[in-house]
Every structure is written in structure tokens, then in C-alpha cells.
N, C-alpha and C positions, 0 to 999 in steps of 0.2 A: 271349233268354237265352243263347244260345249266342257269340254278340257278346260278352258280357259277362263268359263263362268264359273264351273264348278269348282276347279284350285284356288282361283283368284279371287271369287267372288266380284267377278264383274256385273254393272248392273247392264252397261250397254256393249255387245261385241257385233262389228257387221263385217260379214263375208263380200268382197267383190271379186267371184271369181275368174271374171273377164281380166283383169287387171292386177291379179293376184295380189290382193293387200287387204288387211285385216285390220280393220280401225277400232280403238278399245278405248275406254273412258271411265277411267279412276285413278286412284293415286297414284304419287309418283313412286314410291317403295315397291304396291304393288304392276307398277308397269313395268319399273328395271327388270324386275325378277322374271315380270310376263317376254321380256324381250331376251332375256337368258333364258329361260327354257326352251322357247321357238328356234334359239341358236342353236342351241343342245342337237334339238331333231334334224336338223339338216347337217349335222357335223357327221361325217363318215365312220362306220364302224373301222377299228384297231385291225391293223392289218400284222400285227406282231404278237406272235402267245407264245409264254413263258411257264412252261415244264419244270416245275424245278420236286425236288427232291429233298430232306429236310432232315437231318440224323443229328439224335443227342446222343452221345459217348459221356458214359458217366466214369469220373475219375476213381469214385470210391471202390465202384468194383472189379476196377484193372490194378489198384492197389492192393485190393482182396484177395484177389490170384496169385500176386507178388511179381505182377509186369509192366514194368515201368517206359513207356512210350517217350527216348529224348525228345528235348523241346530244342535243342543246338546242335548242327549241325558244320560241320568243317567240309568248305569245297577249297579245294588243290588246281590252279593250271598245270594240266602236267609235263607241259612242254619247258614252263621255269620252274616246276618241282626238279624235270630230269638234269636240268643244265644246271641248277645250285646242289645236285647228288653229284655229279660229274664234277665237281670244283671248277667250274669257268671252261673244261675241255671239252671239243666237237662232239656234234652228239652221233655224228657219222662213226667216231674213232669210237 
């Protein structure tokens, strides 16, 4: 309740805590907002945390060195690279 006067500046907040409801009395801007925070606190903490790891590779001083990182790469099937080396014959023979 006090949370509630003091962010919102509410002039009237009452507690029923037989009946668990909190009745508040001012505008309507500041209720929506008072009715999303109240959601906020009952929503479950994040059950998923992300580890991550974060690297800048700077290009001017890999070209400094004189090492240059391809950006294209060629992949091959090599089971139709061997049959088109083989001219069309068995890849048994």
C-alpha cells in the first residue's frame, strides 16, 4: 500500500486482506500503470539465463601482420565429387 501511494501518489489506497483486493482511487493513467506494476510482481521470475561471451576481432591488425582470414569457402559432396573424377564409372571398380 504504501508502494502504491508513494509511486502513484495516491490519495485513497485500502487493504482487504480477508478478501485479497486493494481498492485505489485516482486517475485513470495513474491506475493502468498502478494495475501493471501489481502484474509485474506476481509474474514469475526467468527461469532461462544467458551466458554469452562477446569478442571484437579487429581487421586492421590481422592485415598488419599480413594474415588474411577467407571470407568464401568451397564445400564438395564427395561421393558426386568421386563419381564425376571417375567419369560416370563404379565407385567399387
Amino acid at each position: 500500500m504504501n508502494a502504491l501511494r508513494t509511486l502513484f501518489e495516491f490519495k485513497f489506497v485500502s487493504l482487504n486482506a480477508a478478501s485479497s483486493v486493494i481498492t485505489l482511487r485516482g486517475q485513470q493513467p495513474a491506475l493502468e500503470a498502478a494495475s501493471e506494476f501489481l502484474g509485474q510482481l506476481n509474474s514469475p521470475r526467468p527461469e532461462v539465463l544467458l551466458d554469452m561471451k562477446v569478442f571484437q576481432v579487429s581487421h586492421t591488425y590481422a592485415r598488419s601482420i599480413g594474415l588474411h582470414v577467407p571470407d568464401v569457402f568451397n564445400l564438395f559432396n564427395i561421393p558426386v565429387a568421386a563419381l564425376t573424377a571417375l567419369g560416370g564409372q563404379s565407385i567399387q571398380s
